[in-house]
C-alpha positions as CSV (number, residue, x, y, z in Angstrom):
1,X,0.0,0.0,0.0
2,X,1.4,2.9,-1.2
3,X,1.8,5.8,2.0
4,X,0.1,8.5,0.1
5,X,-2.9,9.1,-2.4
6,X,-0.7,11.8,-4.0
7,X,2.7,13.5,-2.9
8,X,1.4,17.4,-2.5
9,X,2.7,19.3,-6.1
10,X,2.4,22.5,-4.7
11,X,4.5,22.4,-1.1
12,X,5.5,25.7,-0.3
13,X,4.3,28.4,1.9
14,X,5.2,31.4,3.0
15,X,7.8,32.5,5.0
16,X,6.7,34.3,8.6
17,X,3.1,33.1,8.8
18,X,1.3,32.8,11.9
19,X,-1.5,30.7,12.8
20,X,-4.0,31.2,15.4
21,X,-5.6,28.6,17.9
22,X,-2.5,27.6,20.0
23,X,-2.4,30.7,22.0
24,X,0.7,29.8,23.6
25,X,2.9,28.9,20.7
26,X,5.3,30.9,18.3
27,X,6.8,30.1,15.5
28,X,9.9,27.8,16.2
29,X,11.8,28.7,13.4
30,X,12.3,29.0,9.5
31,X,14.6,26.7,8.0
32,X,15.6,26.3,4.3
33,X,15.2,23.5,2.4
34,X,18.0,23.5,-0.3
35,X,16.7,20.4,-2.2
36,X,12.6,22.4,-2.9
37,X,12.9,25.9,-2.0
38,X,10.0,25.1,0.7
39,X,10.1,26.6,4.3
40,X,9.4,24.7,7.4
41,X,7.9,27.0,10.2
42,X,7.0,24.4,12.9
43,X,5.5,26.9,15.9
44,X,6.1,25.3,19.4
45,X,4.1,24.6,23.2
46,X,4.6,26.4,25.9
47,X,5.2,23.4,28.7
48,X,4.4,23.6,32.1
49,X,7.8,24.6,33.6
50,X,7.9,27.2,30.9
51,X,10.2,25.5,27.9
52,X,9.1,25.5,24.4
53,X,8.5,22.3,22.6
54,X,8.0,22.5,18.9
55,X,4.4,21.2,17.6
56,X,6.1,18.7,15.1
57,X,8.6,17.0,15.0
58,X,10.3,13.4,14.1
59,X,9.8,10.1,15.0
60,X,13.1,7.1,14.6
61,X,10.8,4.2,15.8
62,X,12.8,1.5,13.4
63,X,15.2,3.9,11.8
64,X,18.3,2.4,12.6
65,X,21.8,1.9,12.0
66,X,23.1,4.3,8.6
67,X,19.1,4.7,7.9
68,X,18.5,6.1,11.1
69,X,21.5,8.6,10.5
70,X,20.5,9.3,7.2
71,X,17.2,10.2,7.8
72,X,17.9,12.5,11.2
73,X,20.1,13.9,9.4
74,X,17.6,14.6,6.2
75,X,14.9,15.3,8.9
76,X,16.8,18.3,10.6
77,X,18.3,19.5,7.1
78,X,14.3,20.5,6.2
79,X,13.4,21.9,9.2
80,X,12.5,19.1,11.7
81,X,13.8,20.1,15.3
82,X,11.9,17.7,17.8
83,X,13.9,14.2,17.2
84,X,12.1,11.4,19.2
85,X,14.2,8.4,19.9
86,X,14.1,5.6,23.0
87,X,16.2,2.9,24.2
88,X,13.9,0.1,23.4
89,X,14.1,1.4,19.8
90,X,18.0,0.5,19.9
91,X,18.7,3.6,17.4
92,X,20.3,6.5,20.1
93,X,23.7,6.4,18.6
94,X,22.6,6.7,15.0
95,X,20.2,9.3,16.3
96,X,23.2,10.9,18.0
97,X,25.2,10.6,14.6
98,X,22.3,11.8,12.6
99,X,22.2,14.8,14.6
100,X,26.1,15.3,14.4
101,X,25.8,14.6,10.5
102,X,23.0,17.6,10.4
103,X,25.4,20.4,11.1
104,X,22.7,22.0,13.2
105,X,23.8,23.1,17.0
106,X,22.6,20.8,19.8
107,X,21.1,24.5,21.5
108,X,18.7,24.8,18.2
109,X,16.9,21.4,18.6
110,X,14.5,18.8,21.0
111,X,15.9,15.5,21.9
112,X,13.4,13.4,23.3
113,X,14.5,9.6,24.7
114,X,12.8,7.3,27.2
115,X,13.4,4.8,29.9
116,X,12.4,1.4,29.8
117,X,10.6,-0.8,32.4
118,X,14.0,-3.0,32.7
119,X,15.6,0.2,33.9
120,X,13.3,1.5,36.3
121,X,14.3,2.4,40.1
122,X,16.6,5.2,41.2
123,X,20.2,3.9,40.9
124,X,19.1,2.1,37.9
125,X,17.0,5.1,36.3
126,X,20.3,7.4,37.0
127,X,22.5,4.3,35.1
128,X,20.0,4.0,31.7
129,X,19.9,7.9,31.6
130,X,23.6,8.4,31.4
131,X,23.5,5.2,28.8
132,X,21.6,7.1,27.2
133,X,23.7,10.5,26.6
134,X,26.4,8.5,26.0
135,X,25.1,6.1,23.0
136,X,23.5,9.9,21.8
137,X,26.8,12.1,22.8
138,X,25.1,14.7,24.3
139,X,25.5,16.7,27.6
140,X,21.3,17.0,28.4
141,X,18.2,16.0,27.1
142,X,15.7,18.3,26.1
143,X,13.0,15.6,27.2
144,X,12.9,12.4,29.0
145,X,10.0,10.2,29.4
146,X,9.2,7.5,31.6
147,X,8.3,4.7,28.7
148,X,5.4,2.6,29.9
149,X,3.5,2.5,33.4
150,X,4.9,-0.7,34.9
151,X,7.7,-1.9,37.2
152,X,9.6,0.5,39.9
153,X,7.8,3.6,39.1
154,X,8.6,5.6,41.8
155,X,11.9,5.0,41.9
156,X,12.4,6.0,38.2
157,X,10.3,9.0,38.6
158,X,12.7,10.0,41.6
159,X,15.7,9.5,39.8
160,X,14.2,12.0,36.7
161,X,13.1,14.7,39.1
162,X,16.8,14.7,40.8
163,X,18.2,14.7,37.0
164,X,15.9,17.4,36.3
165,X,17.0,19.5,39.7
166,X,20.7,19.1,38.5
167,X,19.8,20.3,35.2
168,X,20.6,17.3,32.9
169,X,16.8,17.0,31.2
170,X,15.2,20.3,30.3
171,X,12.0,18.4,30.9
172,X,10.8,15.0,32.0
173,X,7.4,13.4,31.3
174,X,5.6,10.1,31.2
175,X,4.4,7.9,27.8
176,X,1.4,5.8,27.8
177,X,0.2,6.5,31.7
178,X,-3.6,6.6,31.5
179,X,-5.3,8.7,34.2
180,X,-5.3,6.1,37.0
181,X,-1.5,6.1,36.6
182,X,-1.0,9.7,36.9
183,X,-3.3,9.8,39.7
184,X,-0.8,7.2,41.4
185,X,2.0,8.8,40.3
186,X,1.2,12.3,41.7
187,X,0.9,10.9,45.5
188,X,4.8,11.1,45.4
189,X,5.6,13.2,42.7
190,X,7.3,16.8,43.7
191,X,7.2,17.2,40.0
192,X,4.1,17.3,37.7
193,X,4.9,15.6,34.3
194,X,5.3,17.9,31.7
195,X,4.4,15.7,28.9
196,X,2.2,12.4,28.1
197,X,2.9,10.4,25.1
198,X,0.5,8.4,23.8
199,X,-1.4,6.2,20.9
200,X,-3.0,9.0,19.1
201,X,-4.6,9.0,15.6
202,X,-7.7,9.4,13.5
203,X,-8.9,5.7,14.6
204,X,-8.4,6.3,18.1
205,X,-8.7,10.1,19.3
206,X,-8.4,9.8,22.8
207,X,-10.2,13.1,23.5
208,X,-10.9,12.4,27.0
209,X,-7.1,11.7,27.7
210,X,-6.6,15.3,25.7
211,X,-9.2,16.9,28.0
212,X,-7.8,15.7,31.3
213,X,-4.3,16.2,30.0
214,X,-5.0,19.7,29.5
215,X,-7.0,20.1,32.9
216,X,-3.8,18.6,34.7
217,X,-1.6,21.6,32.9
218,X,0.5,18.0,30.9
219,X,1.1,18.3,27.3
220,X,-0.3,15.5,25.0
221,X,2.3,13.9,22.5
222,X,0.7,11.3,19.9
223,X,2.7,8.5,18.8
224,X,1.8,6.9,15.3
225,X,0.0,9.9,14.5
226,X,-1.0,8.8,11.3
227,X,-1.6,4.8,12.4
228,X,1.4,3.5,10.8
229,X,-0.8,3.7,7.8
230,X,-3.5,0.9,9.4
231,X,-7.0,0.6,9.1
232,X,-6.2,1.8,5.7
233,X,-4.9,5.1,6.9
234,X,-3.2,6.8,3.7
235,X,-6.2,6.0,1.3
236,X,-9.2,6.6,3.6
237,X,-11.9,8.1,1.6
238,X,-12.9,10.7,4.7
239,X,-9.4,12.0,4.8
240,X,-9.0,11.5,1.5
241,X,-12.5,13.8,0.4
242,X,-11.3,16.6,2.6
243,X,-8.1,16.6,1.1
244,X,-9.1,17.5,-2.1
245,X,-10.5,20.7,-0.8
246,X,-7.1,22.3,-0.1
247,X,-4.9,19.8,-2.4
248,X,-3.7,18.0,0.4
249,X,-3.0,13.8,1.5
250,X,-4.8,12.1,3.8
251,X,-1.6,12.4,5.9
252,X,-1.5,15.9,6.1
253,X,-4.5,16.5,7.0
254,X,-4.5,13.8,9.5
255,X,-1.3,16.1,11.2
256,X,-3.3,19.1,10.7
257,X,-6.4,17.4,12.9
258,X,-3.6,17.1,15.6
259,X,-2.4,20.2,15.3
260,X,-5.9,21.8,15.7
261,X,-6.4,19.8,18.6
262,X,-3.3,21.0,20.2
263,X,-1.7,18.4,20.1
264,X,2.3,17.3,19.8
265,X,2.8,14.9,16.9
266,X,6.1,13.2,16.0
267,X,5.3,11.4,12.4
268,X,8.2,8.7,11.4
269,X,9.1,7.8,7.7
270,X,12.1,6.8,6.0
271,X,11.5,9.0,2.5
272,X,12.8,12.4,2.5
273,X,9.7,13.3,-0.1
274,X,7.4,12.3,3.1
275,X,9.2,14.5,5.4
276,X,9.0,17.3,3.2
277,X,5.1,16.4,2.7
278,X,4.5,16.1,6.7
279,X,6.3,19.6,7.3
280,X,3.6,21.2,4.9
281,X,0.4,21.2,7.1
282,X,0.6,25.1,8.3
283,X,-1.5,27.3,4.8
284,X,-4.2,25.6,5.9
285,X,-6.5,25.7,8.2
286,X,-9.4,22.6,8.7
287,X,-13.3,24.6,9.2
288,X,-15.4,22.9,11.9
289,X,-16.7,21.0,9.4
290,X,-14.0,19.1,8.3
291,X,-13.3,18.2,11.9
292,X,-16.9,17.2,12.6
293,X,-16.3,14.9,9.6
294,X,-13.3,13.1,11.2
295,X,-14.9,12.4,14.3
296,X,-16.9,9.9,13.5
297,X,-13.4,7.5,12.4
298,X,-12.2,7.1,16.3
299,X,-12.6,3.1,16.9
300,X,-11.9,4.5,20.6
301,X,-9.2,1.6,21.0
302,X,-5.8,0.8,20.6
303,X,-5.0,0.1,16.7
304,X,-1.3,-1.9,18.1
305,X,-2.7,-4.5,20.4
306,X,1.0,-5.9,20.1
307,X,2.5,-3.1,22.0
308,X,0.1,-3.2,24.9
């Protein structure tokens, strides 16, 4: 199945725009893409402690070895500054040497990485987190999430807040806590979680997660925004039908949905044509309408039963 209906003809838009509806993001930054003459302007969140996050960014999930560097490297050439990478995706030193490749200062972009369960506790959650910098030879994270809600939570949560305190992660956050998990981790927390990443897509919108998110002052981050192309995600006749009306594929306007919603999104794909395509989401804007008409799409459950 091919990841598009069409690869958008028309790509670029002007430089300095603003958009309205995220009243507490900015634009990012304009960066120039050499290889289409298109530029990128991803605007960013303004997280609960105060640092900005851009909107969009990139997603490594199986990008490894020389791919993954390639296509870091590729991503941040066009504009992407948010790079998402994790242990358990066994990609942080070709993320690290994508990054390197780029050219771009470490100050200018958003490293994201997680902890896995196996690592969880204090000494241990300290251990993984320097693994970490070192496999991505860096100094600090930008962002550093606690991966999944099992094992020696506390500990691990301890050991982020003391990394956060001595000013090695910018920010730290949870992926995939649901709200009984936050409940339990705010009996001990000192620090609120700045960020939730989780499953979030057409086929399953989670808009009572993004309600209580926002009423809890967390950011919500979707993984697999655009399903991994499931359920028939990239020829969906919904998507594809209000695509037409602003010359647009089914994936960006699936990012665009996001985007509206407020939400972080952190698409992954191994073609730079894609990258450019995901980038190109902001001289639009979806009417009610159009977002009425996706409604009606969420499944309300998990599309990757394998990763639960």
């Amino acid at each position: 199945m091919k990841r598009r209906d069409f690869i958008q003809k028309s790509a670029g838009f002007a430089a300095g725009t603003m958009f309205t509806g995220l009243g507490t993001s900015k634009l990012f930054g304009l960066t120039n893409s050499s290889a289409s003459g298109t530029i990128a302007a991803i605007e960013t969140v303004t997280l609960n402690n105060g640092v900005k996050m851009p909107i969009l960014g990139f997603g490594t999930l199986y990008l490894n070895d020389d791919l993954g560097v390639q296509c870091v490297s590729e991503a941040i050439s066009l504009g992407y500054r948010l790079i998402d990478t994790a242990k358990v995706y066994e990609n942080e030193e070709a993320v690290g040497a994508g990054i390197k490749k780029s050219g771009i200062n470490r100050e200018e972009l958003f490293v994201t990485s997680k902890i896995w369960v196996d690592d969880y506790g204090y000494e241990s959650g300290k251990k993984a987190f320097q693994t970490a910098l070192d496999k991505l030879d860096m100094d600090y994270l930008d962002l550093y999430l606690l991966h999944r809600p099992r094992g020696d939570i506390k500990g691990a949560w301890q050991a982020l807040e003391d990394l956060y305190e001595e000013g090695k992660i910018k920010v730290i956050g949870v992926s995939n806590f649901e709200d009984k998990d936050l409940d339990e981790l705010m009996t001990y927390a000192k620090i609120t979680p700045a960020v939730n990443q989780i499953e979030t897509h057409a086929f399953f919108q989670q808009e009572k997660a993004n309600k209580s998110l926002k009423k809890r002052g967390i950011q919500m981050e979707a993984w697999s925004p655009l399903a991994q192309g499931r359920n028939e995600h990239f020829t969906n006749e919904v998507l594809a039908e209000i695509g037409k009306k602003y010359n647009k594929s089914n994936a960006q306007i699936s990012l665009r949905w996001h985007y509206q919603r407020g939400i972080v999104t952190i698409p992954r794909t191994s073609k730079k044509e894609h990258m450019m395509e995901n980038l190109n989401i902001f001289d639009f804007v979806l009417d009610k309408s159009d977002m009425k008409k996706i409604d009606p799409l969420d499944l309300n459950i998990t599309q990757f039963p394998e990763w639960e």
